[in-house]
RODO-791517 format. One record per residue: x, y, z of N, C-alpha, C, O in turn; residue number from 1. Coordinates in steps of 0.02 Angstrom, whole numbers, padded with zeros to 5 digits. Example, Ala and Ser with C-alpha at 12.3 -4.5 7.8 and 13.67 -1.06 7.14 Angstrom:
<atoms>
00660  -00284  00390  00615  -00225  00390  00660  -00165  00390  00712  -00166  00423  1
00642  -00112  00354  00684  -00053  00357  00645  00002  00394  00670  00057  00402  2
</atoms>
This chain:
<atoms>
03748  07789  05769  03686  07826  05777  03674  07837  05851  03682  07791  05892  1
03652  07908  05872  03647  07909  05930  03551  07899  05941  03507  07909  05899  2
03547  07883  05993  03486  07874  06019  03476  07926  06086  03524  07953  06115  3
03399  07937  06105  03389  07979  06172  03414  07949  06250  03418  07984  06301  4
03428  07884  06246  03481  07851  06308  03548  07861  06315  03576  07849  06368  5
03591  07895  06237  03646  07891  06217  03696  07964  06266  03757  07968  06267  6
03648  08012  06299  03644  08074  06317  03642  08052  06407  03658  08087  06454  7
03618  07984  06406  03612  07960  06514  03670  08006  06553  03714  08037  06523  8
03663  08005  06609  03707  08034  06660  03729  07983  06668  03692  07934  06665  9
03799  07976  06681  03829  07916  06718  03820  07886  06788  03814  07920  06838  10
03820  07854  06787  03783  07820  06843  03822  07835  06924  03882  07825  06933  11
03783  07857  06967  03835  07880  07023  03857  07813  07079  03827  07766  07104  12
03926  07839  07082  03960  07790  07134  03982  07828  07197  04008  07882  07210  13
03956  07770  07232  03943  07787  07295  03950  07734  07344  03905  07699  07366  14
04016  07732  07360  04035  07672  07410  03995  07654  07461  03953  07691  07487  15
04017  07565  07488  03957  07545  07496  03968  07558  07600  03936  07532  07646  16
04000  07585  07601  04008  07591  07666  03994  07668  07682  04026  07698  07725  17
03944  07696  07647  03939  07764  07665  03875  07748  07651  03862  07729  07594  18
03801  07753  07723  03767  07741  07728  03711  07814  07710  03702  07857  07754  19
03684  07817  07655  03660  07876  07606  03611  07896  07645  03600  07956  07641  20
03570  07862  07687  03478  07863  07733  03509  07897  07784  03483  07950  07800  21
03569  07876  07819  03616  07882  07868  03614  07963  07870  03572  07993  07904  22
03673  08003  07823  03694  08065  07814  03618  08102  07781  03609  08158  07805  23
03580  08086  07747  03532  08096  07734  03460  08134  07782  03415  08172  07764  24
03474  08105  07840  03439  08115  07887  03476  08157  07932  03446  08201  07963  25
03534  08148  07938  03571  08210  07973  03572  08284  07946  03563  08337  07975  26
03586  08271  07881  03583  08337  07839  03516  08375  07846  03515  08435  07858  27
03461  08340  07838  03388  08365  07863  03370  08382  07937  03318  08411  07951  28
03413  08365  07979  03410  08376  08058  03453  08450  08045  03425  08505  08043  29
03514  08442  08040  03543  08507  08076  03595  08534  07999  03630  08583  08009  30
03596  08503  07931  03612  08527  07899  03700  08500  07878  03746  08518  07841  31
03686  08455  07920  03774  08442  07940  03760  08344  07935  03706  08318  07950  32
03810  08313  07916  03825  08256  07930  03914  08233  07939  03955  08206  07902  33
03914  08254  07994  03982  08235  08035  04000  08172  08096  03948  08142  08108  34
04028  08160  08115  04061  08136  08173  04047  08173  08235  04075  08227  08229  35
04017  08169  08289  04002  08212  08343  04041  08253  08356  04020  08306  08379  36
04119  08245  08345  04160  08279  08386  04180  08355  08322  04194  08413  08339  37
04174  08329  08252  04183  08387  08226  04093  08425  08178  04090  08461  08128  38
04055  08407  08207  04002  08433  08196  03975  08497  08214  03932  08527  08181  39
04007  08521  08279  03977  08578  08320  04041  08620  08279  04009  08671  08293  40
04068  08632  08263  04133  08664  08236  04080  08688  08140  04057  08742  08121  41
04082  08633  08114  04046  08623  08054  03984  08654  08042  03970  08675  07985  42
03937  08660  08101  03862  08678  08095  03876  08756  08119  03831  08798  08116  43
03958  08776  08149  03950  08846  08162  03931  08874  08082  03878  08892  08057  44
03997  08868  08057  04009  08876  07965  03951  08882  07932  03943  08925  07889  45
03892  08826  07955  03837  08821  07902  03792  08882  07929  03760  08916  07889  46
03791  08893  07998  03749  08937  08008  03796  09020  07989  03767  09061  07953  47
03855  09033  08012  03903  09069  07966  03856  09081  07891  03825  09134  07886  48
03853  09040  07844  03848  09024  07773  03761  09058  07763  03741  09090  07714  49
03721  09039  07824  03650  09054  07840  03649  09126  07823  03615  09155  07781  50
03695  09151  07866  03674  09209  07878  03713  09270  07819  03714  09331  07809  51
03734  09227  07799  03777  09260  07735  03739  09256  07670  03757  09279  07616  52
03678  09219  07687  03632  09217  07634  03637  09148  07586  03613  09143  07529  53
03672  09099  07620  03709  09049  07580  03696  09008  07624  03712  09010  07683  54
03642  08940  07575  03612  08901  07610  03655  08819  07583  03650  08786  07531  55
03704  08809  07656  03770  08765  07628  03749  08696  07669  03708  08694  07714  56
03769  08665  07655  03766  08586  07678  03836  08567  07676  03878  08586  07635  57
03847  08522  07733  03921  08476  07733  03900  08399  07743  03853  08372  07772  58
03947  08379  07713  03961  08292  07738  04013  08290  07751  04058  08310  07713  59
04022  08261  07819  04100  08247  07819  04095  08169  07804  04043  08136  07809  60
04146  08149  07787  04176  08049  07789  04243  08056  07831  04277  08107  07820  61
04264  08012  07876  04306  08005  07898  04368  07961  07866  04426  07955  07887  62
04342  07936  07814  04401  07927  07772  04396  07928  07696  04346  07946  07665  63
04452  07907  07669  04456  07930  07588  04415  07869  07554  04424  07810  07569  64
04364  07892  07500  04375  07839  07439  04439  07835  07403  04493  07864  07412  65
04413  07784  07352  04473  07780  07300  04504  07831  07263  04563  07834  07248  66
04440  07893  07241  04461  07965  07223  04421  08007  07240  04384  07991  07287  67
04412  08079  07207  04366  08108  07225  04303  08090  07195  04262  08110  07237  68
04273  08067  07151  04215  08056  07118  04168  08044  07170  04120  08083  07178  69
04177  07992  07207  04124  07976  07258  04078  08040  07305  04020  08046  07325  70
04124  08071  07308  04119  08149  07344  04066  08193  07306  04014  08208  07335  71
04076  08214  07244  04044  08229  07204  03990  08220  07213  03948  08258  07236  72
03985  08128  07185  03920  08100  07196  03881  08127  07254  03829  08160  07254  73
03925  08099  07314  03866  08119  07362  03850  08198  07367  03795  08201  07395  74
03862  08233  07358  03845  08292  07336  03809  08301  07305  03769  08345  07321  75
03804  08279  07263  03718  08287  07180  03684  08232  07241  03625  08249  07236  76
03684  08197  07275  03603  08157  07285  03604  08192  07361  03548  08179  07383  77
03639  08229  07410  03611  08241  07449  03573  08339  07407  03525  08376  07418  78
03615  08338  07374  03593  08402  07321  03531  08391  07313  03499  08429  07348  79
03501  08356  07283  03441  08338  07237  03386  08343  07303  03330  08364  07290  80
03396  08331  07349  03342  08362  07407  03345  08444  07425  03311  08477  07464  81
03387  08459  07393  03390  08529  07415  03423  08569  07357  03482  08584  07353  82
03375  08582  07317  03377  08639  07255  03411  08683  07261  03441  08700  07210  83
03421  08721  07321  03425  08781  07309  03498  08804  07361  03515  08860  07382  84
03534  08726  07371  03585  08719  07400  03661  08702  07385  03674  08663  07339  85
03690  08718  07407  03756  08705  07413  03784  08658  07438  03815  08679  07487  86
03792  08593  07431  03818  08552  07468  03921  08533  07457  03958  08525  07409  87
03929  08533  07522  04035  08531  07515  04031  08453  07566  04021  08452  07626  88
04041  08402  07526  04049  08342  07548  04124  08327  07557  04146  08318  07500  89
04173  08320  07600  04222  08304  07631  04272  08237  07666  04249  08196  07706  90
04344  08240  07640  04338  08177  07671  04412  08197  07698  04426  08256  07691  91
04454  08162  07724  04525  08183  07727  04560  08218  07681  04576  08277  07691  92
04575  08188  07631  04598  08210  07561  04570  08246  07500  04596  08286  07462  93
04500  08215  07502  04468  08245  07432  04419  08299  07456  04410  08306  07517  94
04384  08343  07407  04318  08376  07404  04272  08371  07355  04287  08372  07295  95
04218  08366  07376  04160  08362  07310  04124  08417  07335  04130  08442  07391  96
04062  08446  07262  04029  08492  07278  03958  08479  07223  03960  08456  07166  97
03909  08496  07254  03861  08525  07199  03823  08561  07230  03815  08567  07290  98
03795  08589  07178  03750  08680  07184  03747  08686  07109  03781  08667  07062  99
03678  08729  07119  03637  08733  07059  03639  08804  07035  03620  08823  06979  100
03677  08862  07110  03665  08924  07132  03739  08930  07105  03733  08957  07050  101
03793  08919  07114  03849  08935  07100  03880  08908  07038  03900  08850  07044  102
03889  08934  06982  03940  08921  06914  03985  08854  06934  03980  08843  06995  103
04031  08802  06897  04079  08747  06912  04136  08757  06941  04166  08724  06983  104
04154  08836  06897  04216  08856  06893  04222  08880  06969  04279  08873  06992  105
04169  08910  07016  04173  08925  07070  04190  08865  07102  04249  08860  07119  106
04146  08810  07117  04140  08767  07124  04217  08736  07159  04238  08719  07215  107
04233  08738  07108  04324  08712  07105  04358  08737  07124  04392  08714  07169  108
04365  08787  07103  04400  08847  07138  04394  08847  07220  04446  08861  07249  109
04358  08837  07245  04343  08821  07320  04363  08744  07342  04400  08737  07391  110
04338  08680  07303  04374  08622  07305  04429  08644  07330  04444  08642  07390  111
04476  08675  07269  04546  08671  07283  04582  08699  07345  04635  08677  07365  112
04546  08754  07374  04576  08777  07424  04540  08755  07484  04550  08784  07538  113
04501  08706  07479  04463  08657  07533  04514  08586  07554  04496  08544  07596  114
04557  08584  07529  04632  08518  07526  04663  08538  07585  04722  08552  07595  115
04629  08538  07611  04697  08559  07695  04715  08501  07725  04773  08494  07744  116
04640  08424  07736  04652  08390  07787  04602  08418  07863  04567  08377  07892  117
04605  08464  07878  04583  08502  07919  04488  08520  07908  04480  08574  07879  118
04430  08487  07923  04364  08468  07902  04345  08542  07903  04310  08564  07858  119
04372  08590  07965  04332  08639  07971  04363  08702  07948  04332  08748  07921  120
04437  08701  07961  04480  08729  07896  04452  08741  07810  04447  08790  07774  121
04437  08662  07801  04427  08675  07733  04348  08698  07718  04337  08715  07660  122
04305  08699  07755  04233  08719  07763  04252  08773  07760  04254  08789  07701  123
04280  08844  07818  04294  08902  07801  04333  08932  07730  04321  08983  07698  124
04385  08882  07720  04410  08919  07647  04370  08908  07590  04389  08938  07540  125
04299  08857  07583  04279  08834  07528  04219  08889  07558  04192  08898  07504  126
04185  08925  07598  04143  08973  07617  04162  09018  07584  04126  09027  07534  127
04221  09067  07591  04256  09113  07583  04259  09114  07511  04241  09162  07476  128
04287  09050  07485  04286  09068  07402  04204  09072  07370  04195  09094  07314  129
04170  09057  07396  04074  09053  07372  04063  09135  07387  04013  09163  07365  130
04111  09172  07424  04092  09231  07459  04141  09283  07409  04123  09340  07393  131
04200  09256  07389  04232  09300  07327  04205  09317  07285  04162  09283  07258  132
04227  09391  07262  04192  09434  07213  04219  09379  07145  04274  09351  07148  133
04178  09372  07093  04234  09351  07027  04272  09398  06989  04255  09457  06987  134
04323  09377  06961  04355  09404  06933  04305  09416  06863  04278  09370  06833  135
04301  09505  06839  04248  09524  06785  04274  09491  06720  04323  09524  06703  136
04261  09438  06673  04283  09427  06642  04262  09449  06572  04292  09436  06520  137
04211  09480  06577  04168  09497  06528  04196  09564  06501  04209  09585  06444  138
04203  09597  06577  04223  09674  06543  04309  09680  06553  04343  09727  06573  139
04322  09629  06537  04405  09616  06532  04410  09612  06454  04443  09649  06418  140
04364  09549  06433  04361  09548  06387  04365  09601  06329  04411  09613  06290  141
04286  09637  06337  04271  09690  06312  04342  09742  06302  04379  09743  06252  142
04347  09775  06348  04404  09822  06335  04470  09806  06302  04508  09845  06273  143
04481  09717  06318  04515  09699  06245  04503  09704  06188  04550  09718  06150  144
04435  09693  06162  04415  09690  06095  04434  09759  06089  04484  09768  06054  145
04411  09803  06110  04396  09875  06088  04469  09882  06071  04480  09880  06010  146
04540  09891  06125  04593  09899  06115  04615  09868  06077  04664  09903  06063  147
04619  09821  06042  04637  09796  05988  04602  09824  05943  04631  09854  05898  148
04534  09822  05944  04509  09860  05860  04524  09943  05868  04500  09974  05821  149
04559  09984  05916  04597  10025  05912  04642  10047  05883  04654  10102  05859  150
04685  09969  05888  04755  09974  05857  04753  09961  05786  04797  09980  05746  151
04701  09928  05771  04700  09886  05717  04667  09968  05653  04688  09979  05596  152
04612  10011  05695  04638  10069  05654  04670  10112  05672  04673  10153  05626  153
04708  10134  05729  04757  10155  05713  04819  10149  05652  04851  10187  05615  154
04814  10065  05669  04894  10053  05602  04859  10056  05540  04891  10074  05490  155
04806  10044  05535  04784  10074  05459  04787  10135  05440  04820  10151  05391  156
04750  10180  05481  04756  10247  05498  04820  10261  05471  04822  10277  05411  157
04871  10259  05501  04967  10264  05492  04986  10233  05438  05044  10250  05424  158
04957  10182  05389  04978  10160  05338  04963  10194  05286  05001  10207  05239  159
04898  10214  05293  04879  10260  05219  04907  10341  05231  04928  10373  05183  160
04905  10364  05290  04928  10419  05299  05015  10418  05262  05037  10468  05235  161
05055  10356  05268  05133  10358  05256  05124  10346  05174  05167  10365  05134  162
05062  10311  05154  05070  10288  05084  05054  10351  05045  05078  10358  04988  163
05006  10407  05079  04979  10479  05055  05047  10508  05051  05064  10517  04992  164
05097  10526  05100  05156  10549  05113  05196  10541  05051  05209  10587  05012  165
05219  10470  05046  05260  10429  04992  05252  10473  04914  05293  10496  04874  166
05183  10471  04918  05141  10494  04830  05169  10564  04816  05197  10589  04767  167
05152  10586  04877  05150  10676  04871  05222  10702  04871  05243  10753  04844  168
05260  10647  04913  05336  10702  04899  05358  10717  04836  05346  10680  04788  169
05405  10797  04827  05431  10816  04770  05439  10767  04745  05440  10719  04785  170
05451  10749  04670  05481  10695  04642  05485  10617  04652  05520  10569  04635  171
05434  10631  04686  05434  10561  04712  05381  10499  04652  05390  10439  04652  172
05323  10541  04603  05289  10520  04539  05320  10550  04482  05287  10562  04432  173
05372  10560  04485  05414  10577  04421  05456  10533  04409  05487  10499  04450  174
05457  10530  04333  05505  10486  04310  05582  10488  04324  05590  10548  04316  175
05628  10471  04334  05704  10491  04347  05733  10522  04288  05738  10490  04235  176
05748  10570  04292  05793  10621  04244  05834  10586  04220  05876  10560  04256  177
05834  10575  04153  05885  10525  04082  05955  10586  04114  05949  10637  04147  178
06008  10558  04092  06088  10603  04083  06071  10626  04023  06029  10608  03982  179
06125  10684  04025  06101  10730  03959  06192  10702  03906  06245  10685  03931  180
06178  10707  03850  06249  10678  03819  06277  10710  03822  06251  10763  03805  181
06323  10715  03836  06396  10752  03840  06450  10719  03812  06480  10670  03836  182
06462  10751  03754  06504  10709  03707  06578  10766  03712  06629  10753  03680  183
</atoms>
C-alpha cells in the first residue's frame, strides 16, 4: 500500500566538504561561485547568458565527488533560491544542472557537451546548447503520421482497384469451358 510519504524526493547528497552558506553567498554576490582565479572568466559567460536573456548561475568545485549526483544536488538547492534560474554546477569531471525554464532533455544535452575538464570551456558549450534551436519533434512527428496514413490508403486504394480489375476481366467469372466429346 502506498501512502502520501511513499511519493518523498530523495533526500539530497551533498558532500560534507562543500560548504552550501559558502557558495550560497557567492552566487547572490556576483552569480558565480568559483576559485578567484577562474571566476572572472565564469562571470564573463554569466553576464554573456544575461544578456542573452538567460539568467545562469555557476558553481565551480575544484574537485570530483564520488559521481555526478552531488552536482545535481547542488544545483536544485542553490536552484531553489532562484526560480527562474539556471544553475550549471561543475567540477573537473562531472556536470549537474537544474532549471525550471529549460525541459531535462536540454538539460543533458548540454551536461554532455559540458565534459571537457576545462570550467570555462564547458560553461560556453553548456550556454550554447541552452541557446540551440530544438530539434521540431512534433512536426516531425506529424508529417509521419500523415505519410504513413497516406500509404496506408494508397495500398488500399491499389488493392481494391486490382481486386475490381481481377472481377471484370473477360472470362475471368466464367466457369471454364467442359471439352466437347470427341469420340
Amino acid at each position: 500500500m502506498t501512502g502520501p510519504d511513499s511519493f518523498a524526493p530523495a533526500p539530497l547528497y551533498i558532500p560534507q566538504d562543500v560548504d552550501m552558506t559558502a557558495v550560497k553567498a557567492q552566487v547572490a554576490a556576483s552569480g558565480v561561485s568559483a576559485s578567484p582565479d577562474a571566476k572572472p572568466a565564469l562571470l564573463d559567460i554569466v553576464n554573456q547568458a544575461h544578456a542573452e536573456g538567460i539568467d545562469l548561475k555557476i558553481v565551480l568545485l575544484d574537485h570530483n565527488p564520488p559521481n555526478d549526483t552531488p552536482l545535481r544536488d547542488i544545483s536544485t538547492v542553490v536552484g531553489a533560491d532562484y526560480p527562474d534560474a539556471t544553475v550549471l554546477t561543475l567540477s573537473p569531471s562531472y556536470v549537474g544542472t537544474y532549471s525550471t525554464h529549460y525541459p531535462r532533455v536540454t538539460l543533458e544535452a548540454g551536461e554532455d557537451i559540458a565534459k571537457t575538464g576545462n570550467p570555462v570551456v564547458s560553461a560556453q558549450h553548456f550556454l550554447h546548447e541552452l541557446n540551440s534551436p530544438e530539434f521540431p519533434w512534433t512536426g516531425l512527428t506529424i508529417v509521419l503520421l500523415i505519410g504513413v496514413l497516406a500509404a496506408a490508403v494508397g495500398a488500399r486504394f491499389l488493392q481494391l482497384r486490382s481486386g475490381r480489375a481481377a472481377t471484370s476481366a473477360p472470362g475471368s467469372g466464367a466457369a471454364p469451358a467442359e471439352p466437347e466429346d470427341t469420340v
